[in-house]
C-alpha positions as CSV (number, residue, x, y, z in Angstrom):
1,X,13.3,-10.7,-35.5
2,X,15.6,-8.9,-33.3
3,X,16.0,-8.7,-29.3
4,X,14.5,-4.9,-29.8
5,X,11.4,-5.5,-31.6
6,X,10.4,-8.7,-29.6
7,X,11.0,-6.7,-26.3
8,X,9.2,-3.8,-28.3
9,X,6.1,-6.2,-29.1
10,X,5.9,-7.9,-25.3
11,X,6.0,-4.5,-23.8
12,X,2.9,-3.4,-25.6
13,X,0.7,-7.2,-25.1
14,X,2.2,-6.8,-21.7
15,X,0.7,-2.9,-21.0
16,X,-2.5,-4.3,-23.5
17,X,-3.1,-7.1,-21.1
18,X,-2.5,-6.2,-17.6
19,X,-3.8,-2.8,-17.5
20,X,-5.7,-3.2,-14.6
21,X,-3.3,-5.4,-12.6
22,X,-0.6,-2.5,-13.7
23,X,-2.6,0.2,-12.2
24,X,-3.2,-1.2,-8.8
25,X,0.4,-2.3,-8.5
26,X,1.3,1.3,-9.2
27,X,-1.3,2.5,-6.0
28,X,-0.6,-0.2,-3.7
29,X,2.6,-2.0,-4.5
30,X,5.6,-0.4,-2.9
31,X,6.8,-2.2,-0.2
32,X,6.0,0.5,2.2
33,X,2.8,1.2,0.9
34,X,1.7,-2.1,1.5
35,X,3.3,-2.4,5.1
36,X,1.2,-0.1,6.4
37,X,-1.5,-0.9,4.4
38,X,-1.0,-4.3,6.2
39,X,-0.6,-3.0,9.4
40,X,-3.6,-0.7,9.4
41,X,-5.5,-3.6,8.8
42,X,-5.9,-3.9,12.9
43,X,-7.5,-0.8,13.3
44,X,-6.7,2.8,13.6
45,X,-2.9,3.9,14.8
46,X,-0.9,7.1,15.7
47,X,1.9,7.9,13.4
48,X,4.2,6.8,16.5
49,X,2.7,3.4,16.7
50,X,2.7,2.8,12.8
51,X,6.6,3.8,12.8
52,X,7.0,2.0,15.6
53,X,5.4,-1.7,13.9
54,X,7.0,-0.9,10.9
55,X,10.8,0.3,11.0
56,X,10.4,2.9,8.3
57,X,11.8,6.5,9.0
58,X,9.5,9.5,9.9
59,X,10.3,10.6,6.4
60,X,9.7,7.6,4.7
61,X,6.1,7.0,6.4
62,X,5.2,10.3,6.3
63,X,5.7,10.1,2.4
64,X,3.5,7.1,2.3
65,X,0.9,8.3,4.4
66,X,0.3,11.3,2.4
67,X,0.2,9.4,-0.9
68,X,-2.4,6.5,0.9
69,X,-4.5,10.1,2.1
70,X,-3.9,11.0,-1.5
71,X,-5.3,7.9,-3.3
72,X,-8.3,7.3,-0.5
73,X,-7.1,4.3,1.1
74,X,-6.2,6.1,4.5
75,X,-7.7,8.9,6.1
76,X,-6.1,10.9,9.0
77,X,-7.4,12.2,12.2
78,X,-6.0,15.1,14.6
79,X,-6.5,15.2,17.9
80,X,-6.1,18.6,19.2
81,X,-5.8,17.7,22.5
82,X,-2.1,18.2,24.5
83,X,0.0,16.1,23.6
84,X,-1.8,16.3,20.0
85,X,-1.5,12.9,18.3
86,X,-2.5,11.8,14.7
87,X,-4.5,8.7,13.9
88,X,-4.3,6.9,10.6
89,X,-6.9,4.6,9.6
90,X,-8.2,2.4,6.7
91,X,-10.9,4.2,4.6
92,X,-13.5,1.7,2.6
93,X,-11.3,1.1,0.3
94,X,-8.3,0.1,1.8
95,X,-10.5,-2.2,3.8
96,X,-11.4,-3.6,0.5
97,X,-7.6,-4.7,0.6
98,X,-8.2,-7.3,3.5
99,X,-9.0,-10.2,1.9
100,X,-6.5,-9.6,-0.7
101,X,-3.6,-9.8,2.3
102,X,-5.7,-13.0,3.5
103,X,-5.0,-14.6,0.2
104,X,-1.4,-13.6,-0.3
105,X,-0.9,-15.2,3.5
106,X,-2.3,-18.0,2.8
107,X,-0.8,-18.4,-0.8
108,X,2.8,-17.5,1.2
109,X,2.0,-20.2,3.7
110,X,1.6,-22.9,1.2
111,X,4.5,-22.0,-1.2
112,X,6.9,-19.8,0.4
């Protein structure tokens, strides 16, 4: 068998058996995504605070942001009031996440 038909027939037991780990890696698992995801975990934060804690650019977080509002794992509040000032925080879903940053801590603790 050649190199392209063995890469051809792991590709598709790959996509046939990780479907579901696939799809939540493709929500969650850029590196910014789950920064903030992370860092939201303390509660709510304004947009300065969250680029602040985590060194990305206004572009870059505002990006991310959007897409977290897009897929429901962060909601975002405006506050009219002067200055006005936007607060991010976890929905019930991205709460759902928590535990799964408690494992990965502890598994980095043991083996990293």
């Amino acid at each position: 068998m050649d190199q392209a038909n063995r890469l051809s027939q792991d590709e598709e037991q790959y996509d046939e058996g990780a479907c579901s780990v696939i799809d939540s890696l493709d929500q969650i698992g850029s590196q910014w995504r789950l920064i903030v995801l992370h860092d939201l975990q303390d509660g709510e934060k304004r947009f300065n605070e969250l680029k602040r804690s985590t060194e990305a650019s206004s572009r870059t977080l505002s990006r991310v942001l959007d897409y977290l509002q897009e897929t429901e794992f962060v909601t975002r509040r405006v506050e009219e009031d002067a200055p006005i000032a936007t607060y991010y925080t976890l929905t019930e879903k991205g709460q759902s996440l928590c535990p799964v940053f408690d494992e990965i801590e502890a598994w980095s603790d043991e083996w990293l």
